[in-house]
C-alpha distance (Angstrom), angle and dihedral (degrees) to the residues before:
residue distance angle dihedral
X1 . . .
X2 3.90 . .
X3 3.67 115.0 .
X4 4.11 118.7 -117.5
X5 3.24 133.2 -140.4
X6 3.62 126.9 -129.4
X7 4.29 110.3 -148.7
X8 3.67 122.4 -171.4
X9 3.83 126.4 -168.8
X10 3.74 104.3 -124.6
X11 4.30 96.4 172.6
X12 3.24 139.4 28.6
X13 3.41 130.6 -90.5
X14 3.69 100.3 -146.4
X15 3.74 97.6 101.9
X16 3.59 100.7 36.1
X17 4.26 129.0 92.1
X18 3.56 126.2 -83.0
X19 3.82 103.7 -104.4
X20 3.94 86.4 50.4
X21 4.12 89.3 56.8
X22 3.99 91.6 41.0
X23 4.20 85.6 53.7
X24 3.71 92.7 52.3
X25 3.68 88.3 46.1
X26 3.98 88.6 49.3
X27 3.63 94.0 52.5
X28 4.15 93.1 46.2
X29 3.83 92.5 -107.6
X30 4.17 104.9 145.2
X31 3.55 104.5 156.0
X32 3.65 146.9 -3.2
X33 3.17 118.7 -57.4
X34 4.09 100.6 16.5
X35 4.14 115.2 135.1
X36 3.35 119.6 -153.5
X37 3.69 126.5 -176.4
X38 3.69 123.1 -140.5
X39 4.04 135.9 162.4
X40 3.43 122.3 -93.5
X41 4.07 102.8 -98.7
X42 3.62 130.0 154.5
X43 3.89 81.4 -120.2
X44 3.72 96.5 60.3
X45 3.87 91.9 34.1
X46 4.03 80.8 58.4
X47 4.03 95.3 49.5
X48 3.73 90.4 45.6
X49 3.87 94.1 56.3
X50 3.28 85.0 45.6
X51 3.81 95.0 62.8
X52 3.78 94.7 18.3
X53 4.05 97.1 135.5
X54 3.67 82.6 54.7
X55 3.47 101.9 57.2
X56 3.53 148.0 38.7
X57 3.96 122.3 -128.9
X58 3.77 131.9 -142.3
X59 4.09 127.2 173.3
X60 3.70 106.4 -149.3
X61 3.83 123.9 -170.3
């Protein structure tokens, strides 16, 4: 089974560029504070570093 990662929005997006709000918005992310839960791909790997002072990162089993 591939492991997942669990991604919470810690800050806002308000201040930050365009393709950084469109990548929360692709991996569910609305607000502070929301989790989502998404398998560990080298496509989500690559949208989390792309946002990765937004959010905080968990692997789960």
């Amino acid at each position: 089974m591939m492991a997942r990662l669990k991604v919470t929005q810690i800050k806002s997006r308000v201040s930050e560029k365009q393709n950084q709000r469109d990548t929360l918005r692709s991996l569910g992310l609305k607000r502070i504070g929301d989790v989502v839960v998404r398998e560990d791909t080298p496509q989500n790997r690559g949208y989390v570093s792309t946002v990765a002072h937004l959010v905080k990162v968990e692997e789960i089993d």
